[in-house]
C-alpha positions in Angstrom: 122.1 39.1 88.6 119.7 41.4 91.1 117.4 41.5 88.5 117.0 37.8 87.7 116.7 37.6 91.4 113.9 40.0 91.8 112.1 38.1 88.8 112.3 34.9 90.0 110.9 36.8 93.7 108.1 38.2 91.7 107.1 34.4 89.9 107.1 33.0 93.7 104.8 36.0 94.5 102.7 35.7 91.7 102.1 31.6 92.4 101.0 32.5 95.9 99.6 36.2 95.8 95.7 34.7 95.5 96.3 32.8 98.3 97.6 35.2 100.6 95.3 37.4 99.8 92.7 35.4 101.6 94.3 34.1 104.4 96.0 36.9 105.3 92.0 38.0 105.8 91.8 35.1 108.6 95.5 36.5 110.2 96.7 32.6 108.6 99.2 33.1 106.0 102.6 31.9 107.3 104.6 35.1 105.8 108.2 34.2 105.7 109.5 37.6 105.9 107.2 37.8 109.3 107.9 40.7 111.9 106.8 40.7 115.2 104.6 43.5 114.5 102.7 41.6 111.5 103.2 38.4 113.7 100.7 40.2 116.6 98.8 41.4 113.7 97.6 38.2 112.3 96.9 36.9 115.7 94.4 39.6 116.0 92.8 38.7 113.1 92.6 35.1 114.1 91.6 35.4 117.3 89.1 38.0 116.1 87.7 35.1 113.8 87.7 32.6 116.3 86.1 35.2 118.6 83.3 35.9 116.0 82.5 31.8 114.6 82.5 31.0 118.5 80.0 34.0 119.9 78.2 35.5 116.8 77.7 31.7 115.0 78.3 28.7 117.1 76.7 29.5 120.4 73.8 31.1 118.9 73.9 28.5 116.1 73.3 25.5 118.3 71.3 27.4 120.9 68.8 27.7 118.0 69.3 23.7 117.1 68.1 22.9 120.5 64.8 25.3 120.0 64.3 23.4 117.0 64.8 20.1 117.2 62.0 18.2 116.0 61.6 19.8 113.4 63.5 18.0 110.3 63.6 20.8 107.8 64.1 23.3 110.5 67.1 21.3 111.9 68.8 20.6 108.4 68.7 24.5 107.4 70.4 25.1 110.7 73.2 22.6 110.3 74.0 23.4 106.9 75.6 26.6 108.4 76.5 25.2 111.7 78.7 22.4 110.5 80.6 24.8 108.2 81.3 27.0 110.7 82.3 24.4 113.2 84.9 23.2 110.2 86.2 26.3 109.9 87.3 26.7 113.7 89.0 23.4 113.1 90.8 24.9 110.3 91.4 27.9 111.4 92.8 26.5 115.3 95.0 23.6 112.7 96.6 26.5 110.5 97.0 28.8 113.2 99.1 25.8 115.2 100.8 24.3 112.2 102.0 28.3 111.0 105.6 27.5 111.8 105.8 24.2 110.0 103.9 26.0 106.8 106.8 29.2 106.9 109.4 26.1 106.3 107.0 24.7 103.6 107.0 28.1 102.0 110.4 29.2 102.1 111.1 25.7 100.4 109.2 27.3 97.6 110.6 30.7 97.3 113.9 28.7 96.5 112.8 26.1 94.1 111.6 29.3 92.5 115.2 31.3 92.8 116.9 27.7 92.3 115.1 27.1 88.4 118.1 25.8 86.2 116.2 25.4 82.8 113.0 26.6 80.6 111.8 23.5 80.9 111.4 23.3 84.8 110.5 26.7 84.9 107.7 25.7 82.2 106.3 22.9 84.5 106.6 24.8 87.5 104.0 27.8 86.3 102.0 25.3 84.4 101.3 23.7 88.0 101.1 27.1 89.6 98.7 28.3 87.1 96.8 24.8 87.9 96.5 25.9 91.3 95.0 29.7 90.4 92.7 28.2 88.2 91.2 26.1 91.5 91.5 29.1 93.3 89.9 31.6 91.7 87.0 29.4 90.9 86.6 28.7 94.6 86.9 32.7 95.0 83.7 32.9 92.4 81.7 30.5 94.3 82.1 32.4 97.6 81.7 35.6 96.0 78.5 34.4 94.8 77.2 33.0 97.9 78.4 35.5 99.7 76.2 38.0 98.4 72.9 35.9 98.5 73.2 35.1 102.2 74.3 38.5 102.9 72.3 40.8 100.5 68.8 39.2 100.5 68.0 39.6 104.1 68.4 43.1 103.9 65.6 43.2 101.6 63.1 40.8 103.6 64.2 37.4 101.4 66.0 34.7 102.8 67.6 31.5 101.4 66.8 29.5 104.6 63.8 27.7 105.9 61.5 30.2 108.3 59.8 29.4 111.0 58.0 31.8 113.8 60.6 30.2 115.9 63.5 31.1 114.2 62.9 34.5 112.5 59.8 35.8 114.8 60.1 39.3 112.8 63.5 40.5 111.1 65.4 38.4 108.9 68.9 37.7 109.9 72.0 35.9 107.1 72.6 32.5 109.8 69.6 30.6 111.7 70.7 31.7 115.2 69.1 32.5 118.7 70.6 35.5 121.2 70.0 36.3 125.1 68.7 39.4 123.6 65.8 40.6 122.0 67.2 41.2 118.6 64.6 42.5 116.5 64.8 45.3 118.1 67.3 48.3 116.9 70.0 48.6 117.1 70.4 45.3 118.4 69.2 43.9 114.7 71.6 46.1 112.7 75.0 44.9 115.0 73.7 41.6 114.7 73.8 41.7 111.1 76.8 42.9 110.8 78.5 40.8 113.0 77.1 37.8 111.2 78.2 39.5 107.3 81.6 40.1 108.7 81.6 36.7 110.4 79.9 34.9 106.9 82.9 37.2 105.1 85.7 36.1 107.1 85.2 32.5 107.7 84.1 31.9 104.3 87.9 33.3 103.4 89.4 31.3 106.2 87.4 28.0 104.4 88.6 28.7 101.3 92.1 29.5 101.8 93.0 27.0 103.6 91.5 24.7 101.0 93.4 25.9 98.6 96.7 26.6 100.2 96.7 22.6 100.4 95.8 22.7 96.3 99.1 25.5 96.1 101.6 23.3 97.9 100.2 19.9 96.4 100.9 20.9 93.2 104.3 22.4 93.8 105.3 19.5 94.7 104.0 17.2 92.1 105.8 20.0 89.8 108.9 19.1 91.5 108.4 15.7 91.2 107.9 16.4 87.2 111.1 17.9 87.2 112.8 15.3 89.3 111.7 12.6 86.8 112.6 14.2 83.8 116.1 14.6 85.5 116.3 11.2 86.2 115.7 10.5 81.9 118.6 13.1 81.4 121.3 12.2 83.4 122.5 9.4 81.2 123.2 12.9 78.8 125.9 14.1 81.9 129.2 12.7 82.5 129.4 12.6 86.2 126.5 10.1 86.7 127.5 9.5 90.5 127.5 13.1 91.4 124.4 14.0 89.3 122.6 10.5 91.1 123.6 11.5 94.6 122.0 15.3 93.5 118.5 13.5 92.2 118.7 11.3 95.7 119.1 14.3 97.9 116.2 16.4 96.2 114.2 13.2 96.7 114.8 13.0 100.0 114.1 16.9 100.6 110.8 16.6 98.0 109.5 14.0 100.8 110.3 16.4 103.6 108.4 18.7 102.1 105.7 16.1 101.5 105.6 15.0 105.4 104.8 18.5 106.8 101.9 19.3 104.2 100.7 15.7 104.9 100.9 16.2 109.1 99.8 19.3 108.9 96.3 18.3 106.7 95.3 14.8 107.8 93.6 15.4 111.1 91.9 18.3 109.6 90.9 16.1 106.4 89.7 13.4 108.5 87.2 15.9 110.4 86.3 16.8 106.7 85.3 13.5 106.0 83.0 13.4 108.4 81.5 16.7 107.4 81.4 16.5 103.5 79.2 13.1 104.2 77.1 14.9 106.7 76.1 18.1 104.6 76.1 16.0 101.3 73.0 13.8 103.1 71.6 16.9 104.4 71.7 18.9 100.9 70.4 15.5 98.8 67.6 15.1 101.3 66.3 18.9 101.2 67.1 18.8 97.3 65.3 15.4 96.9 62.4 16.0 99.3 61.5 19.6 97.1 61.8 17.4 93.5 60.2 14.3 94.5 57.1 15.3 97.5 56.6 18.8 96.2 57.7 20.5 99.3 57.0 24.1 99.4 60.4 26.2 98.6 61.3 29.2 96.3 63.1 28.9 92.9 66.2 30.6 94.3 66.8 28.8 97.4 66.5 25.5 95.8 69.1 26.8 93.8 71.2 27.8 96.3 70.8 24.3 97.8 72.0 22.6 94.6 75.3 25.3 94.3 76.1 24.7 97.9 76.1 20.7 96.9 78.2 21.1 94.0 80.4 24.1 96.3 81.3 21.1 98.9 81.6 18.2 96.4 83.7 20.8 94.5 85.9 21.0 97.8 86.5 17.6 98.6 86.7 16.7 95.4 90.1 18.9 95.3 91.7 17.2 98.1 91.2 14.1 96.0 92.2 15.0 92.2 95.4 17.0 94.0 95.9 13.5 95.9 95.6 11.1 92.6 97.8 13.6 90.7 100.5 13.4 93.7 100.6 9.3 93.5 100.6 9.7 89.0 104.2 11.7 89.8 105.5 9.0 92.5 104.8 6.4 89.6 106.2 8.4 87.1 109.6 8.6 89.5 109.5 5.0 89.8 109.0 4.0 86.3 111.9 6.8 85.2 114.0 4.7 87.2 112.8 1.5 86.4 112.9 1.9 82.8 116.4 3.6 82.7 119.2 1.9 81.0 120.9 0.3 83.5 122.6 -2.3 81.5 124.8 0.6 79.4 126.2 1.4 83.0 128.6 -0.1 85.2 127.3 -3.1 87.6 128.4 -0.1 90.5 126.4 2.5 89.2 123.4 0.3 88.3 122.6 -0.7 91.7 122.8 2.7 93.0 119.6 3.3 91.1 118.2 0.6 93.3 118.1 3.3 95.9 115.7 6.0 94.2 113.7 2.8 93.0 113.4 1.5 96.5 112.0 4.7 98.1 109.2 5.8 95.2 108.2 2.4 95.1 106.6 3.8 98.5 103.8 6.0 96.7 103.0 9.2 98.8 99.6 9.3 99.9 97.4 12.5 100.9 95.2 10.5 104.2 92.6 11.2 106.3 94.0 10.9 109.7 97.0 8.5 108.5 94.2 5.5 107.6 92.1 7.3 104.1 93.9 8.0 101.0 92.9 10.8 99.5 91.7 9.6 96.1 89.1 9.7 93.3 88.2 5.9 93.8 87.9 6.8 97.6 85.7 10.3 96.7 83.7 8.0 94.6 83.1 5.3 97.6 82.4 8.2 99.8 79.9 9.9 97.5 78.1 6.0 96.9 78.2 6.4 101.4 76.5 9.5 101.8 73.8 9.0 99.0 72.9 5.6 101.0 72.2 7.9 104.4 70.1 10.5 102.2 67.8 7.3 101.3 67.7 6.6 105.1 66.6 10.3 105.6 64.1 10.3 103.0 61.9 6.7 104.5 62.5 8.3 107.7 60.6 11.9 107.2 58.2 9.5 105.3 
């Protein structure tokens, strides 16, 4: 018995060990076997973050927007990094706030992994969890990747952004930024970069993580919902259909509990996302646009950067949507277990009670941005159609 116990421990670890990893970087992962020493701990780390996006990117970051404003291409290259950063203080303050509500969100899923009755659920339960690994180690490769080319190149003279005198006067620095100080020279040029790697490191784990964390518990729970439905198709197969009815309505009931933290704690921070995915989406199509169509001056690797940091955020907010269709597929698939059961081979008392399940999924559960935009593909779709308007608006502008 202690050893099924430590093996159903070790799946739940396995399903969420990628994404502690990283957001235990940030000081965000809501550890449900917290201490008040690892508590104060993480709260470093996060306020270390915050410390470095504010000082070592923000401030510096805008300060340099002002210098160069006026200058389109000059301005674009400086929010490309600025508006990431400034998304990752929102995630980072939202996580940070919402930890409590995420420990109850997690502890839920330690037990649905202690709590597996059959092969079957256990089956869909890693299929989902391997879902969600596959997501996140992709987004681990992408950051990996551009991790090392903002952060590596520099230090040998080449830069993916757009120079100017104004910007880099002399020494080449990872993020388009201004300081009170002169720092060209040393060793005010050597902190500065490695302020700015550690801060490129560390948010850039922050974004991720929490991007995927909302992947890990969205597909948890539409593996729950999997299992809920094929329970509902079985129970004709028990005797006790009342007691095995009121079982399926209570884990229901505690599958949309579940459902109403992740979506309060994501939809103010998705709703600040929409506004930046359409942002940077018009900024990368008019750099990518303007190089391929006026012949504007830029090297080979850059361009490509530009066109993987495109695909990096589509690939982003395209997750939030796919996770949010696939969420609304298992509501359905509730609804139509219990609409297509066989009432009529049960007794008129025991028929109506499945009224009650039917009822509540026929309310699908939506992913929104900011309680008004479901997070789906029809809506990524409109929203891509949006942004590629603005970049046309861009483009007869600078012309």
């Amino acid at each position: 018995m202690y050893t099924t116990e430590i093996m159903k421990y070790a799946d739940f670890e396995w399903a969420t060990k990628l994404n502690r990893f990283t957001l235990n970087v940030a000081g965000l992962w809501p550890n449900i076997h917290e201490n008040a020493s690892n508590r104060f701990l993480s709260n470093l780390r996060a306020m270390f973050l915050l410390f470095l996006l504010v000082f070592v990117g923000i401030i510096p970051g805008l300060h340099s927007l002002v210098r160069t404003w006026g200058d389109m291409m000059a301005t674009i290259d400086n929010l490309q990094f600025t508006l990431p950063l400034l998304t990752t203080i929102i995630k980072l303050v939202v996580i940070w706030w919402k930890k409590p509500d995420l420990v109850l969100v997690l502890n839920t899923i330690a037990n649905d992994w202690s709590n597996v009755k059959t092969d079957k659920e256990l089956h869909v339960m890693t299929k989902r969890a391997q879902s969600a690994r596959v997501v996140t180690i992709f987004g681990y490769i992408l950051m990996v990747v551009a991790m090392f080319l903002l952060i590596c190149l520099p230090f040998f003279g080449t830069s993916l952004r757009y120079r100017t005198n104004i910007t880099d006067p002399d020494k080449v620095l990872p993020l388009q930024t201004h300081y009170f100080y002169d720092k060209d020279q040393s060793p005010y040029y050597e902190l500065t970069y490695v302020a700015q790697a550690l801060l490129l490191l560390m948010s850039s784990a922050s974004y991720t993580g929490v991007d995927n964390l909302l992947g890990l518990l969205i597909f948890h729970l539409c593996g729950q919902m999997e299992n809920l439905k094929e329970r509902i198709i079985n129970t004709k197969q028990f005797n006790n259909f009342n007691g095995d009815l009121a079982v399926i309505v209570n884990e229901h009931i505690r599958l949309i509990k579940f459902f109403d933290i992740v979506e309060s704690t994501f939809t103010v921070l998705l709703l600040g996302l929409l506004l930046y995915f359409g942002t940077l989406f018009c900024l990368y199509g008019f750099l990518i646009i303007a190089v391929l169509t006026e012949g504007r001056e830029m090297s080979m690797i850059r361009l490509i950067y530009l066109i993987s940091g495109a695909l990096n955020v589509c690939g982003h907010m395209c997750l939030y949507c796919v996770v949010g269709e696939i969420l609304v597929a298992q509501c359905e698939g509730i609804y139509r277990a219990a609409y297509n059961y066989e009432w009529y081979k049960l007794n008129p008392e025991e028929a109506r009670s499945l009224i009650i399940i039917m009822i509540r999924a026929n309310k699908t559960l939506h992913i929104t941005a900011g309680k008004m935009f479901p997070m789906t593909l029809s809506m990524f779709c409109n929203l891509i159609k949006t942004s590629a308007g603005y970049v046309s608006i861009l483009l007869a502008k600078q012309g």
